[in-house]
C-alpha positions in Angstrom: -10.1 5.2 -8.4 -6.5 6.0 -8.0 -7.2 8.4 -5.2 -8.9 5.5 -3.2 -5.5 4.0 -3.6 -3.6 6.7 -2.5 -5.7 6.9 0.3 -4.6 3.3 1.0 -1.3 4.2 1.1 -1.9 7.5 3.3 -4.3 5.4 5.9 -1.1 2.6 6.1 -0.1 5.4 8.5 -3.1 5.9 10.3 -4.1 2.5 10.8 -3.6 -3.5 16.8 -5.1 -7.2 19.2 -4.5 -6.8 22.8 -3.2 -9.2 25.6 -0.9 -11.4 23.2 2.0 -12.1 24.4 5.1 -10.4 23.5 8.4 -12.3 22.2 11.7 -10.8 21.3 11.9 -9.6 17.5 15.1 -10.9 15.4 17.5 -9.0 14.1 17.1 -10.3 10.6 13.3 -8.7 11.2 14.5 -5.5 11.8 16.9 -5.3 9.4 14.4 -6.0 6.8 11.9 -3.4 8.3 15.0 -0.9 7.9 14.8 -1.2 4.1 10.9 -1.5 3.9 8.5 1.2 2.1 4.8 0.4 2.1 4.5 1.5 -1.8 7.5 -0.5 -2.6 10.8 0.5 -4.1 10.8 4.3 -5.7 12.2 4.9 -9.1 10.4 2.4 -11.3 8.2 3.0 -14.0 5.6 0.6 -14.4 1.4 -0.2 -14.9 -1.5 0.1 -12.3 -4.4 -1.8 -12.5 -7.3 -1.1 -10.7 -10.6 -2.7 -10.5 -13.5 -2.4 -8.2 -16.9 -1.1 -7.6 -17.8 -2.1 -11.0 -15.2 -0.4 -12.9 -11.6 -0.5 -14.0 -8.8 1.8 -14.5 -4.9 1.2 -16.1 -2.4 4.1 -15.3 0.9 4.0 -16.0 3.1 5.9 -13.7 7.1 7.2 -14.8 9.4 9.1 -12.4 11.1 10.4 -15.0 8.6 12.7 -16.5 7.5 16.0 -14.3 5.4 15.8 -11.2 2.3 16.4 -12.7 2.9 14.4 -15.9 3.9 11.2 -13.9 0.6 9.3 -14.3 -1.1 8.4 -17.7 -4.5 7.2 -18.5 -4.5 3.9 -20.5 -7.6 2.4 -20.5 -11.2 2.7 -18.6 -13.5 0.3 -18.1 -11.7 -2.2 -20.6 -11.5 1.0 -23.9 -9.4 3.8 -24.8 -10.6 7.0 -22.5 -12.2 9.4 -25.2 -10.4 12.9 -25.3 -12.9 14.1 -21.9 -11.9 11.3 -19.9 -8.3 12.2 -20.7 -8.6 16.2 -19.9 -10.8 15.2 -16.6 -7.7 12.9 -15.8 -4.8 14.9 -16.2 -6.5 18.0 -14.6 -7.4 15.7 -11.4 -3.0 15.4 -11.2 -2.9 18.8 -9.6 -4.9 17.8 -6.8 -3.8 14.4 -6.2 -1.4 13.8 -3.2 2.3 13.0 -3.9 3.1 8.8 -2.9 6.1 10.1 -1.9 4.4 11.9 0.9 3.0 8.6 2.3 3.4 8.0 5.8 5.2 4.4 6.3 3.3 2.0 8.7 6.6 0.8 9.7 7.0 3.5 11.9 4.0 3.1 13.9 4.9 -0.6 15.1 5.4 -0.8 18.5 7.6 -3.9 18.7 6.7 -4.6 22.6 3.8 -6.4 21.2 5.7 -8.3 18.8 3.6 -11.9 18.3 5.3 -14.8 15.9 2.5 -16.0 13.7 4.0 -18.7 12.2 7.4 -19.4 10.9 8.7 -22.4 8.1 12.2 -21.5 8.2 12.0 -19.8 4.7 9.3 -17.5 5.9 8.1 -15.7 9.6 5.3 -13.9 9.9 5.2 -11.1 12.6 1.9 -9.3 14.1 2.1 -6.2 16.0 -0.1 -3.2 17.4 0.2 0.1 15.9 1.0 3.2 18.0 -1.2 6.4 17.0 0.0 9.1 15.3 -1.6 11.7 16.8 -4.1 12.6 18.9 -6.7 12.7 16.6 -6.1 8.8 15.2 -8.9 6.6 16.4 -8.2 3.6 14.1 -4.5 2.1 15.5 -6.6 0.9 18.8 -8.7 -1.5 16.3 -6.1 -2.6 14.1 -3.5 -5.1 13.9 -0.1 -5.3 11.3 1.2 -8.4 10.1 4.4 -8.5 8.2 5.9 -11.6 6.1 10.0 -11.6 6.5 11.5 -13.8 3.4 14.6 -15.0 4.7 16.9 -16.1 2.1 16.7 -12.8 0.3 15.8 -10.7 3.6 12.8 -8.7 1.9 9.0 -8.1 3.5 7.4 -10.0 1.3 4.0 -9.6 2.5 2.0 -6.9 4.9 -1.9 -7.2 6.2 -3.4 -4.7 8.2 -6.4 -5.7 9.4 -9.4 -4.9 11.8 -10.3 -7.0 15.0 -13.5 -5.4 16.1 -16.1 -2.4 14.6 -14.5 1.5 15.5 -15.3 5.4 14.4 -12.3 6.9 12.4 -13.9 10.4 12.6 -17.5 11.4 13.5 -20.1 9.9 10.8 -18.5 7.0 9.6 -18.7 3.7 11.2 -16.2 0.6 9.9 -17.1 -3.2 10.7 -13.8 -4.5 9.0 -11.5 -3.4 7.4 -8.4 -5.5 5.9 -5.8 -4.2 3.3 -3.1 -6.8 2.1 -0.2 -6.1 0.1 2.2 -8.0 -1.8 5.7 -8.0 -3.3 7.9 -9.8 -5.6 11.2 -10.8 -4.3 14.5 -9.4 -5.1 16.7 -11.1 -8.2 19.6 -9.7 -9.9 19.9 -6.1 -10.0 15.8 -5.9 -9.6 14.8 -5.0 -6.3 11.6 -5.7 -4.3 8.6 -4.0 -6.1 5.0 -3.9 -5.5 2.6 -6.4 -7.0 -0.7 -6.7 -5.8 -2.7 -4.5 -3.4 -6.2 -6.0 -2.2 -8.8 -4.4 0.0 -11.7 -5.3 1.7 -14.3 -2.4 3.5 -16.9 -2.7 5.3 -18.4 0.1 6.7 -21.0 2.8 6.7 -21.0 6.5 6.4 -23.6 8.7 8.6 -25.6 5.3 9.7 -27.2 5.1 5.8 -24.1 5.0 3.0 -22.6 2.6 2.0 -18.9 2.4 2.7 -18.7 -1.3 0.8 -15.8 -1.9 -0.7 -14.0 -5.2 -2.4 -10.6 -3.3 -4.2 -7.8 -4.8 -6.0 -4.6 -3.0 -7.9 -2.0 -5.1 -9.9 1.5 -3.7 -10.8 3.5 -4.9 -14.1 5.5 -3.7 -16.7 8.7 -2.7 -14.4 11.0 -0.3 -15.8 14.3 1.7 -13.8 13.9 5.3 -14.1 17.2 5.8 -14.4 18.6 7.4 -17.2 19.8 5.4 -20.1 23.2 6.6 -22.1 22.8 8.6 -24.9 25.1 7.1 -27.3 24.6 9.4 -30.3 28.1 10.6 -29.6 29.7 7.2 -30.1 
């Protein structure tokens, strides 16, 4: 399940409405964008939570450890993993892509477009099409990015990607909507903006026949910095 949401994460990058009308993007805005990663602040530990299709997962994931030893199985389907669960798991880390190698929508905005959704003073929301990445991207033409700017504490608050019409990422697979939302908490104190909630809704089919249904959501807790704490058994 986790590799469904680090292919979230990785299709943030490959993910627009046309004729709207384009208005001139604050500077506040792009400040805020300057600072902004789609999976949130690195160097945190903390708990994913996963549940969809009709099952569950909890991971808990610390930058501290080494690359392969990162992410921990806590619990499946509401129980302890039994010792096979836990081998298949930690073999699977090998071939699991890096999140630090996620691309960052932010980068594929192209801010002509810009739209102003709404705004309340303490919050504007901001709409824009996506610009492909390469040639090979047939998704940014059919999808649209929405970003929530949180003024007093200038953080992105909130970010929707979501479908407009039916399109063909690659040959075989047809999507009628697709809509990924993600959330995070505000900044306070010396804890920075994090991730909290990450929900997803496909709706597709694969070769006419499969499937592609989808209903996905991922909560984060348990913050921790990664930093190093002092060893004090000198003192």
């Amino acid at each position: 399940m986790r590799l469904l949401c680090t292919w979230i994460i990785g299709f943030l990058g490959l993910l627009t409405v046309s004729g709207s009308r384009a208005e001139p993007v604050p500077a506040e805005f792009r400040e805020a964008l300057k600072s902004y990663q789609s999976e949130g602040t690195r160097g945190w530990a903390f708990t994913q939570s996963t549940q969809g299709a009709g099952q569950s997962l909890v991971e808990r994931f610390d930058p501290r450890l080494t690359e392969f030893h990162r992410w921990t199985l806590v619990e499946k389907d509401g129980r302890a993993p039994t010792p096979a669960e836990t081998k298949t798991y930690n073999e699977q880390q090998t071939r699991r892509t890096r999140g630090e190698t996620a691309p960052n929508v932010k980068d594929q905005i192209d801010e002509p477009t810009a739209e102003r959704v709404s705004d309340d003073g303490t919050r504007a929301t901001w709409r824009f099409r996506l610009k492909a990445t390469d040639k090979d991207d047939r998704s940014a033409a059919h999808m649209t990015a929405a970003f929530t700017l949180h003024r007093p504490t200038s953080t992105i608050e909130r970010m929707e990607l979501s479908s407009f019409e039916s399109f063909k990422p690659v040959m075989g697979i047809h999507i009628d909507e697709a809509r990924t939302v993600i959330e995070y908490s505000l900044p306070e104190g010396e804890r920075p903006t994090l991730l909290r909630t990450i929900t997803v809704r496909l709706r597709g089919r694969a070769w006419w026949f499969k499937s592609l249904d989808q209903d996905l959501s991922v909560d984060y807790t348990g913050f921790e910095p990664a930093r190093k704490k002092r060893d004090r058994s000198g003192d």
